[in-house]
N, C-alpha and C positions, 0 to 999 in steps of 0.2 A: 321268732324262733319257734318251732314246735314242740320244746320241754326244756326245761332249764338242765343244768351239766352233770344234776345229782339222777335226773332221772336214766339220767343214759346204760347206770349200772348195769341192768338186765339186758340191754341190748347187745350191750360188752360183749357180756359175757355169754352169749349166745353164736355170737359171731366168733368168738376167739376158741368155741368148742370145735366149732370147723376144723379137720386136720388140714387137708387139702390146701397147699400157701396159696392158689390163683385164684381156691372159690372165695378163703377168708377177706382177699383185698378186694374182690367184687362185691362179697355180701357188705363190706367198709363203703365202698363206692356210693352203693344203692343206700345205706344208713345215713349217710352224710349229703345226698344229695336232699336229703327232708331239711336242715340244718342248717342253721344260720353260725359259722362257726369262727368269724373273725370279728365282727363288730360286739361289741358289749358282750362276750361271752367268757363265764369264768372256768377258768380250767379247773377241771374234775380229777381226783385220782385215778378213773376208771378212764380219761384221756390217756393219761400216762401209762399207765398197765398198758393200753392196745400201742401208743406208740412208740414204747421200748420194744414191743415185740417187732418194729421195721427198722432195717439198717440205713434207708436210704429209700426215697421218693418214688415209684413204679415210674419206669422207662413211656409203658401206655399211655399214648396220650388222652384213652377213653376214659380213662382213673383218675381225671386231672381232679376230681375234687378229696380222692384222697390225696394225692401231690400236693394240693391248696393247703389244706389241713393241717399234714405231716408240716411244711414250711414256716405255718405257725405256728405250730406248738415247735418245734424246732428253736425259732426266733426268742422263744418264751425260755426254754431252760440250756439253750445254749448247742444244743445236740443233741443226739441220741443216746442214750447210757444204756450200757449195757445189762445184762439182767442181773437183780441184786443190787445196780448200783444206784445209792441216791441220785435223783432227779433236783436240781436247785433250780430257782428263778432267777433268769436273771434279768428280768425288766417286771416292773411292777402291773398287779394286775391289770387286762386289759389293752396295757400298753404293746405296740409291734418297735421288735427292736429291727436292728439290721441283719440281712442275710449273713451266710458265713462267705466267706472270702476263700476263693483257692488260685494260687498262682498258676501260670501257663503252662504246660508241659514243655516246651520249648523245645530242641534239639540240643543232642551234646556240642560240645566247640569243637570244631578241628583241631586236627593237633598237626604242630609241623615236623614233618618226619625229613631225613635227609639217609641219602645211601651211605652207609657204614663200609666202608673195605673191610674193618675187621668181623665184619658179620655176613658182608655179599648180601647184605640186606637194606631196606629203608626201614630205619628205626627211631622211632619216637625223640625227639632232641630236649634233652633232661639236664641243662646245666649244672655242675656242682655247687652254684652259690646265685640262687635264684635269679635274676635277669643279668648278673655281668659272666662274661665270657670272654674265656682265654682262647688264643687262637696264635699258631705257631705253622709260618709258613715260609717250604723253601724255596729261599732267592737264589740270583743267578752265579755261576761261575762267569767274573766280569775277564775274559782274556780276547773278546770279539764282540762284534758288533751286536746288537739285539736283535731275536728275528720272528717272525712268526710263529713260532713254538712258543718262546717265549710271551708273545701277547695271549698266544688260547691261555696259557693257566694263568696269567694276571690280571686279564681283563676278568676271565669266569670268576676269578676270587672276589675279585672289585666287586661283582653284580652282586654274589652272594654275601657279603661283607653287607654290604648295602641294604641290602635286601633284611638281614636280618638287625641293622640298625633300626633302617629307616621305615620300615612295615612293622618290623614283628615287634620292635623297639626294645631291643636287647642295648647292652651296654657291653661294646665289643672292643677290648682291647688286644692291640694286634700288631704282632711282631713277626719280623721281618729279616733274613740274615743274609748277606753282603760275603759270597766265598773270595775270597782276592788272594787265600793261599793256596794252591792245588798243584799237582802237577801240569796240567796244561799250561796252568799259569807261567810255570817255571819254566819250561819248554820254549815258550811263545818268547816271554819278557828275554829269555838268555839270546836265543835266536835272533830277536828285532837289534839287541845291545851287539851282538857280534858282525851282524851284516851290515850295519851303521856302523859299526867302525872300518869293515875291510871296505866300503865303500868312501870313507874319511880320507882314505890311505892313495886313492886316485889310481887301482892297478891298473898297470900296462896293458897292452892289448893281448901281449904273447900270454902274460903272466894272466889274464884272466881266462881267456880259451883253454889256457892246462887247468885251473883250478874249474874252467864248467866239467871238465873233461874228467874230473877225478869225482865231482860231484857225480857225473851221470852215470859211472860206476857204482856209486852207493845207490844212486837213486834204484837204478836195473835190479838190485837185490831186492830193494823194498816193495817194486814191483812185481817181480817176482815170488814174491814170499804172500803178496796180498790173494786174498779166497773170495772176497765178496767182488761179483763181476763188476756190480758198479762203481767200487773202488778202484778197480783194476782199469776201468774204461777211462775213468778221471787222470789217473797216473799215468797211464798211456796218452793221453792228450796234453799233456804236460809235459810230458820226455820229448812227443812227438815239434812242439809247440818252442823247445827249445832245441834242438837242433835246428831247426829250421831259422833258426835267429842267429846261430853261430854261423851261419852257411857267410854270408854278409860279409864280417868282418875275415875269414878265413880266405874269402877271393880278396878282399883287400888288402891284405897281408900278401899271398902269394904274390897279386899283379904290383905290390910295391907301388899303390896310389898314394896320395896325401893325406898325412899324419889327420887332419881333421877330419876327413870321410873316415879312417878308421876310427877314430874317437867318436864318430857318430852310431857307427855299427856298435860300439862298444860297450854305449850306453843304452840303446836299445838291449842288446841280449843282456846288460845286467838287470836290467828292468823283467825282461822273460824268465831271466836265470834266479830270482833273489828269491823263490822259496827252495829249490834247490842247492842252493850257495846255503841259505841259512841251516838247512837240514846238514849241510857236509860241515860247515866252519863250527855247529855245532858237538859233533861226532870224533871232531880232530879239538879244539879247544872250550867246548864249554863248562871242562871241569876247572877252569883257572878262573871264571868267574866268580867273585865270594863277595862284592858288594851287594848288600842283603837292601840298597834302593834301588837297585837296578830292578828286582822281583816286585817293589811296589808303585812304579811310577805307571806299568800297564796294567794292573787292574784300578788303580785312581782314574785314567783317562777311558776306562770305559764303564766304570761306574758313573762316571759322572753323565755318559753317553744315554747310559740306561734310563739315571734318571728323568732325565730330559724327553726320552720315550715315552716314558711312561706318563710324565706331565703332558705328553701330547696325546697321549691316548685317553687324557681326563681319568685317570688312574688313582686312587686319593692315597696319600703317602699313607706307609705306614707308625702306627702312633711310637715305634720304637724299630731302629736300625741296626743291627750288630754286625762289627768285621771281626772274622778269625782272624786277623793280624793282634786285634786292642780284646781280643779272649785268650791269649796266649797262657797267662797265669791262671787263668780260672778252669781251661784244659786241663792243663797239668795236674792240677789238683785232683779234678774229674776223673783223671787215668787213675792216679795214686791212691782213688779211695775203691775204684770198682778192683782194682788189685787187693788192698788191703781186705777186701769182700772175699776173696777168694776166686772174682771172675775172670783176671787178666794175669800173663804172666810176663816176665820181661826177657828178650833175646835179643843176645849182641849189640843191646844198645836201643832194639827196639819195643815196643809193646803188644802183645795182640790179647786179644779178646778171646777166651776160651769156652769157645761155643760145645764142646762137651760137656763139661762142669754145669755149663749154666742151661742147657736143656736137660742132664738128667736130672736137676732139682726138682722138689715137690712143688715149689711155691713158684716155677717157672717154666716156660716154652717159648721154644726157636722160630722164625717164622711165621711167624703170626698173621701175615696178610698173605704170602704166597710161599705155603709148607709143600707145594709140590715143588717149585722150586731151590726147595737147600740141597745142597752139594751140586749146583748147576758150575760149574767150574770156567767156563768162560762167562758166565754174568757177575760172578766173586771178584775174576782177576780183572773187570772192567772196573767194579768196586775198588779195586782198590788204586788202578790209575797203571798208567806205561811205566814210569821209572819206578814201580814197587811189584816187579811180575818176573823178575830175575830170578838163577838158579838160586843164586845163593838166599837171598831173600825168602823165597818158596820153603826154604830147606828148613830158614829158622822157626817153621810153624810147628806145632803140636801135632794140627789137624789140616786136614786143605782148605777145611771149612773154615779154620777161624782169622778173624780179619784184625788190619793192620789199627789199634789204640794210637799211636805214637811212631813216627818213622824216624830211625836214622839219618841222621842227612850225607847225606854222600859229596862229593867234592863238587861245585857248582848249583850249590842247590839251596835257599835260606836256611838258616836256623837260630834255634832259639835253647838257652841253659835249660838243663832240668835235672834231675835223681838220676836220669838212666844215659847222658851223655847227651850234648848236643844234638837235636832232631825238629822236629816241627809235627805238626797236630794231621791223624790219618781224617780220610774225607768225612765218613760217620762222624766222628766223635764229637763234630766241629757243633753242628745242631745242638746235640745232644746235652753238651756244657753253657751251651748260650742260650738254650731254652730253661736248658734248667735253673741257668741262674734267674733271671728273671721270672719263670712264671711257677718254678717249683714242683714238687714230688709229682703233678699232673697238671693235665690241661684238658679243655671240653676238645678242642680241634686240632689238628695237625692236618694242615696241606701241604700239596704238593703235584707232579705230573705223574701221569699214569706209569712211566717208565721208573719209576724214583721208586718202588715198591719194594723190589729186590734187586739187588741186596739192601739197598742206602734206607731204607725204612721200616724193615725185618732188622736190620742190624742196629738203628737209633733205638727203637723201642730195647732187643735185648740189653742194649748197655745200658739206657739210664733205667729200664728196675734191675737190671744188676746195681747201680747206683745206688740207686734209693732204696733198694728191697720192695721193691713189690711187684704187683701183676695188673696196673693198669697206667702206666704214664701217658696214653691218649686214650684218651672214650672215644672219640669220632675220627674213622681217619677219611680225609674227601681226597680223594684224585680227577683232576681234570682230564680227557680224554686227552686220544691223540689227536695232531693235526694235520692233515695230509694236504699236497699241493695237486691240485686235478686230479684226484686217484692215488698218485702216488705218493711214497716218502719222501720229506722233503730232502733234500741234501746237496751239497755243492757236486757231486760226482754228478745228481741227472739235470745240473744247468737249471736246477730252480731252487736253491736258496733264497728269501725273500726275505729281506731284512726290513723294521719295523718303517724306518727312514722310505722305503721304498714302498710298500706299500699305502702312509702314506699320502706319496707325493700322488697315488692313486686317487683314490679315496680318500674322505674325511673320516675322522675319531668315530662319528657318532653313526656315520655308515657301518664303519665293522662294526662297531659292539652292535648295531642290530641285526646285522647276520651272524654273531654268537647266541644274540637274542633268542634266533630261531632257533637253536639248535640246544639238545641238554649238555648243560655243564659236563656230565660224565663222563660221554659219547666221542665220537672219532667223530672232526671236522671238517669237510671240505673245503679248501678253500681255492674256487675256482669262478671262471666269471660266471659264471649258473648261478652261484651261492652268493655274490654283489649284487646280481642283476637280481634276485629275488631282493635285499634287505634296499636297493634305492629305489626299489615298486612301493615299499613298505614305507618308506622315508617319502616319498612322494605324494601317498595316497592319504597319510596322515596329518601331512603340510597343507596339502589340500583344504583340506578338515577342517584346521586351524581359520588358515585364511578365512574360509567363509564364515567360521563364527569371526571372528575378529570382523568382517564387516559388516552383520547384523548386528554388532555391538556397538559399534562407530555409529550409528544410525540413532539424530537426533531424537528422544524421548522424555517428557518429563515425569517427574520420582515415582507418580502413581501407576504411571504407564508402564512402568518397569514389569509391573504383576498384573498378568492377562489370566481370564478365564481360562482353565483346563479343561478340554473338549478331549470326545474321547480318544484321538490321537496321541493326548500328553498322554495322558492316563497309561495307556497301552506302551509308548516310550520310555515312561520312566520305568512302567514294571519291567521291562525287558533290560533299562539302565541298574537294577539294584540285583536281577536276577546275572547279570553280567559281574556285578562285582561280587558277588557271592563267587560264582564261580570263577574269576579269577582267585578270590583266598582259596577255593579249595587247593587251584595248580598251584599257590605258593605254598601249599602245607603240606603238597606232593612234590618232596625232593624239589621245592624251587623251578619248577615246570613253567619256565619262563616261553617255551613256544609254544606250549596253550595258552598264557595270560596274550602273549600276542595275537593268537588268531580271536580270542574272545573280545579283545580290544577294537581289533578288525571289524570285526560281526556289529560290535555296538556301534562304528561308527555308519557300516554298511546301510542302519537301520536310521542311523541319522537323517543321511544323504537323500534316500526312501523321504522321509518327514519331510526337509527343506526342499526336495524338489515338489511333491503334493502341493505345499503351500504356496509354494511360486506360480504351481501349475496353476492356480488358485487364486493369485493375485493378494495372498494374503501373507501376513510378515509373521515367521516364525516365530516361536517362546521363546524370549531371549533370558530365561531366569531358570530355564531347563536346558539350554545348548550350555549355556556358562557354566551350569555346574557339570554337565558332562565332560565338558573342553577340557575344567581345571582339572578333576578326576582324571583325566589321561595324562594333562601334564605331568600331575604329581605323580603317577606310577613312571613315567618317563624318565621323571627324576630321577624316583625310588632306584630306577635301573643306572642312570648316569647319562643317557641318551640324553638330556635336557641339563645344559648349567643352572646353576641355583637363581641368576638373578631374573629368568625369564618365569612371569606370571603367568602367560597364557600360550600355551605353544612352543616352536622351536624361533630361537633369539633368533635374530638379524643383525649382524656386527657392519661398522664399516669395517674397508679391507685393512687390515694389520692395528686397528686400534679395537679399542673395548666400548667405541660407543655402542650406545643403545638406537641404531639408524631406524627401526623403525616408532617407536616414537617421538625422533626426532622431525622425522619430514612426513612423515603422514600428515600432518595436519594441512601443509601444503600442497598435497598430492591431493589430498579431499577439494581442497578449492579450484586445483586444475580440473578434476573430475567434472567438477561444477560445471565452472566455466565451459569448459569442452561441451555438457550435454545441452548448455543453449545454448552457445554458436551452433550445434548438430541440429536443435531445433528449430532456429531461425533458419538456415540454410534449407532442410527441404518445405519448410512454408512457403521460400520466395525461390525455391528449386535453383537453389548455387550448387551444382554436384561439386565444382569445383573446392568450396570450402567443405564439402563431404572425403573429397579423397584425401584433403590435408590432415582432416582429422585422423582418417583411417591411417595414414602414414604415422600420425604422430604414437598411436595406439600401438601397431603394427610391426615398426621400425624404428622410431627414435626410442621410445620408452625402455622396451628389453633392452637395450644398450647398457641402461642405468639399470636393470634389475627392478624395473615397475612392469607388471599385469594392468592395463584394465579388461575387462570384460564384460561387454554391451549385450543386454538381453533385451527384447521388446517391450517396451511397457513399464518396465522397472529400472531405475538409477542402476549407473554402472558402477562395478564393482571393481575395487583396489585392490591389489597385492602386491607385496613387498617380497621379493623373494632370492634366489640365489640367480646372480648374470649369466652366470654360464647356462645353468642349468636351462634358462626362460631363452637364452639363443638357441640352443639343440633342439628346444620344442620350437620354435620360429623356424629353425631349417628344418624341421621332422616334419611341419606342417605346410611349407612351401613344397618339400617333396612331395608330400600327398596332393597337393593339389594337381603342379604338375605331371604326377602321375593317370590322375585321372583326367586334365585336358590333353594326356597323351592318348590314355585310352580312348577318350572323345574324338580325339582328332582320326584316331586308326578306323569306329566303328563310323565315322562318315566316308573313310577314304573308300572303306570297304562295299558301303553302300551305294556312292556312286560306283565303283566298279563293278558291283551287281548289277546296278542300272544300267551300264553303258552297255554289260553283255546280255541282257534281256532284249535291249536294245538291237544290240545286233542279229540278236536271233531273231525277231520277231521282223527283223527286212525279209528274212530267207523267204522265198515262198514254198509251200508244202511240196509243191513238185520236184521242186531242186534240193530238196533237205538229205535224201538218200542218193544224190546223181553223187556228192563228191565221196560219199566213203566206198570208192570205190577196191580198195583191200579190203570190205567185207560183201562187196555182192558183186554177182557179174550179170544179171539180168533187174529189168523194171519192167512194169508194166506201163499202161497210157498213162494213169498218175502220176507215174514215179515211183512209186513200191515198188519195194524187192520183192522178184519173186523165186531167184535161186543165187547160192553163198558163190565166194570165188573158185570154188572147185566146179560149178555145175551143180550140185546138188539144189532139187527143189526145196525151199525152206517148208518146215514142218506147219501146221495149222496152227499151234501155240504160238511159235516164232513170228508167223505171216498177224496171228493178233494185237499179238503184241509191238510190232512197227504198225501196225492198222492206229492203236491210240494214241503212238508218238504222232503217228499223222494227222490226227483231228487235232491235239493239240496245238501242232503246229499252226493248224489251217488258222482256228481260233486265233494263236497271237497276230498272225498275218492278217488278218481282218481289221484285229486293232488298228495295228501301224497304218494300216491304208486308210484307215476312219481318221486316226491322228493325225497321215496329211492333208484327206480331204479336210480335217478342219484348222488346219493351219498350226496348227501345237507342239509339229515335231521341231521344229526348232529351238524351241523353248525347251524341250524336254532332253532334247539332244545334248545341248549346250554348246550348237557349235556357235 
């Protein structure tokens, strides 16, 4: 050391009289570079005076010896203390303690936001009771089949259900309601009961042709009275559709044939005629209908249809069911307390909801997700259904606006006891008392379709905080878009209804959900073959995927082999594998942006493909401990979405046909030893040059295999590769690929036809001699000269100088190929070449 820690006093203080802060830590610099300041040296008060006067280390890295310094004495009392404030040791003299410690800056976390309808916003998703969630969503009116509307909002619910179980790992409980009471219902079930009976009854030929005849009378008004063209097109094909089916039985009648030819006509036109018949037999007797099972046997038989749908669409039930039939009392109640509230009033028997009262209160407001729409008066009377839009009915309201609590039942129609007179429960209310029994004063979610907004979800929310008193009964409300067929809406009037059955007998489960996939939950869906043919590219491309790790996998290695050196290809893979899932949570924390996580998914496998084929290129075997764990990361998000059943580990399963085996673990193991096999008999064969046990193989590969739904594919050099895949799909590519070929040995065959016929007429030009080449166009000249050059057109005219040069170079050409041909038969070739 140059002076022990007491002498430094004066130096101190000499440097510390410096104002200037950059000269004082230079003149520190240059002090301390004389100084031996960490080994054996005892700290001085006149250390601490100068080192209280720094907050913190100089950035410079020229100052490193006051950095060194500061670090030490730092280590010695702990930090820097401020001025005035004692300085403590906290390591004994001489001794070096440890640095200070500061954790990473890190980034904040994502947060997952989802689109609020009642905000038209993506808003932070903030449970009421930290990770469990309520979630209230509505189900189907069951009076008809299931149809593609119906799958866009119950697969998108599934995805995001899912989604937020099985990623964000929320605790989602989630209910579900079952309409089986509705008008339609009543309509449909009265209709089916009455045309099953007048069909029971076996009418007569006469007696049927008068009752189509009084029907197509009702039907012409209805016809008539419809505004929407496409309705009208429908109804018109349907009037048109049944006359022409009466035509039959009417000449068979007049001509007085035999009773069975008209019993044949008979039943055909009841068959054309029975939504007709049921509309008319319903209009003349469906008020003497009053068995209240006749209203529940059709929505059981297509609930039960639904269900069934949905388990085929990999759907996951909901963890609680409710039917408005088995809420009947808990309605009731419902109406009698938002009345006793002072929201609802009662008339002639029925209830309505008084949407005045309860918008001009303080503690409430109307419409809450689409307030340009209140007093939209044909979306209120679709609200509130056909048999509830009559005069009389209209008349009993307060307001236009307010909607039907509780209906009276009128003659043909079910019903159920209450305070205000036999009636049954209005379409709103039904939610409303089944949510609320079970999940209470509020809920984190309410779904539904984008169409369900207004009135049926302006109208839930106003009754039940009329109900409950308050101003929040959903925090989140989600609507699924629409879904349109090729552009258009869907609907039985434009001949494309699509029911779920029917789509599909198209498609698999796991095909649609991944052309939902692509698309946001939110948004309008097309569903057209553009939008399949993109999600089985997608299903294709990622099968693909699979296979090939599944058969670097399969690929004998022992334990320690499993873990290879990372060259800097992994290196580069994996960054781009972790940068991938990062940015897929970001598209899940953005409103569930399921067709970004898919094209990110795309990308990582893209860059896969890129990897395994390099290393093939290369002759060298991929990282099987880096494909595996990317494989299983796509599975699991596959899952996450429902695209992948639970019991497949790696990829998408392989079932046999109509059972639950697990086919490809089953016979892989056998298909690896036929591989075997196969690549030595291929080896031995062209050692001793057998083409023929070559082409057996090739067939076997080619033709028998796709049959059974096995791939192999033979690459040079390297074991052939197995796949398990779907039959069908590995025949289409077998004919996709025999197309292509004979495609191109058609093309082949055409670009040699072409080419002899080049040849032959070269061939024949090159006989002409140059003298004779201009004698036969004789409609373009009428003079030659000795040559044979023209020397004027067929009118006389002498050709121009340009003209006269221009046949001048066709004639040295000429001359040229004519020399050929004569060399070619003085040398004997033209035969050959000819081909005669």
């Amino acid at each position: 050391m140059s002076g022990s820690s007491g002498e430094q006093a004066p130096a101190y203080r000499s440097i510390l009289s410096i104002r200037d802060e950059t000269a004082r830590v230079q003149a520190l610099n240059e002090h301390l570079s004389t100084r031996s300041y960490v080994r054996g040296y005892s700290l001085s008060q006149a250390d601490v005076d100068m080192f209280r006067q720094l907050s913190a280390p100089p950035a410079d890295t020229r100052l490193f010896h006051v950095a060194r310094w500061f670090r030490h004495i730092e280590a010695i009392l702990g930090g820097p203390c401020g001025r005035g404030e004692p300085c403590g040791r906290q390591a004994s003299k001489g001794r070096r303690g440890q640095p200070q410690w500061s954790p990473p800056a890190g980034c904040p976390p994502c947060k997952l936001r989802l689109y609020n309808s009642l905000t038209r916003s993506k808003d932070v998703f903030t449970p009421q009771h930290g990770k469990r969630v309520t979630w209230y969503c509505c189900g189907p009116t069951v009076y008809d089949a299931s149809h593609m509307g119906h799958a866009r909002s119950y697969i998108s619910f599934d995805i995001l259900r899912r989604v937020l179980r099985d990623y964000f790992g929320y605790d989602v409980f989630y209910c579900m309601n079952i309409t089986d009471v509705d008008d339609k219902i009543i309509t449909r079930a009265r209709q089916n009961y009455l045309f099953e009976q007048y069909r029971g009854k076996q009418p007569r030929a006469a007696q049927l042709l008068e009752d189509v005849h009084a029907a197509l009378k009702l039907f012409s008004v209805k016809l008539h009275a419809a505004t929407d063209p496409d309705k009208r097109q429908m109804l018109d094909r349907i009037q048109r559709a049944v006359k022409l089916a009466a035509e039959p039985l009417e000449k068979a009648m007049q001509s007085d044939l035999p009773e069975e030819v008209a019993d044949r006509c008979a039943e055909v036109l009841l068959q054309e005629a029975k939504d007709l018949l049921s509309d008319w037999l319903d209009s003349t007797l469906g008020s003497e209908v009053t068995d209240n099972s006749i209203f529940s046997q059709l929505p059981k038989f297509w609930e039960e249809e639904f269900h069934r749908d949905m388990e085929a669409l990999n759907v996951l039930p909901p963890d609680v069911l409710t039917r408005v039939s088995e809420y009947v009392p808990e309605i009731v109640n419902f109406v009698q307390k938002i009345v006793d509230n002072g929201y609802g009033y009662a008339s002639n028997g029925s209830v309505y909801f008084d949407t005045v009262k309860f918008a001009s209160s303080d503690r409430h407001s109307y419409g809450k997700l689409v307030p340009e729409a209140v007093g939209d008066q044909k979306a209120l009377q679709e609200g509130e259904g056909d048999l509830s839009i009559s005069a009389d009915r209209l008349s009993e309201k307060r307001s236009p606006n307010d909607f039907a609590l509780w209906k009276a039942s009128k003659p043909g129609e079910p019903s159920w006891p209450c305070p205000w007179g036999k009636g049954r429960p209005g379409w709103h209310i039904e939610c409303s008392a089944m949510a609320g029994t079970l999940l209470g004063a509020s809920m984190d979610i309410h779904g539904g379709g984008f169409d369900l907004r207004f009135p049926h979800h302006d109208n839930e929310l106003a009754q039940s905080e009329a109900y409950f008193e308050n101003d929040c009964w959903v925090h989140y409300f989600l609507h699924t878009g629409h879904l349109t067929i090729a552009g258009c809406k869907m609907s039985k009037s434009l001949k494309n209804f699509i029911t779920i059955k029917d789509a599909l007998k198209k498609h698999s489960a796991r095909q649609l959900r991944l052309a939902f996939l692509m698309h946001s939950w939110k948004d309008t869906l097309d569903y057209s073959s553009n939008t399949m043919e993109s999600a089985l590219q997608y299903e294709k491309f990622m099968n693909e995927f699979f296979l090939n790790v599944k058969d670097i996998l399969r690929a004998p290695v022992d334990i320690t082999g499993r873990f290879e050196k990372w060259e800097d290809e992994e290196s580069e893979l994996n960054k781009s594998f972790y940068d991938k899932k990062a940015a897929v949570h970001e598209a899940l924390c953005d409103n569930v942006d399921t067709r970004t996580v898919l094209e990110e998914m795309r990308a990582l496998v893209s860059q896969c493909n890129l990897y395994m084929a390099a290393r093939k290129a290369a002759r060298r075997t991929p990282n099987r401990a880096l494909l595996e764990s990317i494989a299983l990361y796509l599975t699991h998000m596959l899952k996450i979405f429902g695209a992948i059943e639970e019991e497949s580990s790696l990829g998408f399963p392989v079932r046999g046909p109509g059972t639950s085996l697990d086919l490809e673990s089953t016979v892989m193991p056998y298909l690896q030893v036929l591989s075997e096999f196969r690549e030595g008999v291929r080896k031995i064969a062209r050692e001793q040059k057998v083409p023929e046990v070559l082409q057996l193989s090739d067939a076997l590969r080619d033709d028998i295999l796709p049959e059974l739904g096995v791939r192999f594919e033979d690459h040079e050099g390297l074991p052939t590769v197995v796949k398990l895949g779907d039959r069908e799909a590995l025949l289409r590519e077998r004919e996709e690929k025999r197309r292509v070929e004979d495609e191109k040995r058609r093309k082949k065959e055409e670009a040699a036809r072409r080419k002899r016929g080049q040849e032959a007429a070269k061939l024949a030009r090159m006989k002409i001699p140059p003298s004779e080449m201009f004698l036969l166009e004789s409609d373009k000249y009428s003079k030659f000269d000795e040559n044979g050059l023209p020397t004027h057109d067929t009118e006389g005219k002498e050709l121009s100088k340009g003209q006269a040069k221009k046949l001048k170079k066709l004639f040295e050409a000429q001359e040229k190929l004519y020399k050929e041909y004569l060399q070619m038969v003085q040398n004997g070739s033209f035969q050959q070449n000819s081909g005669d």
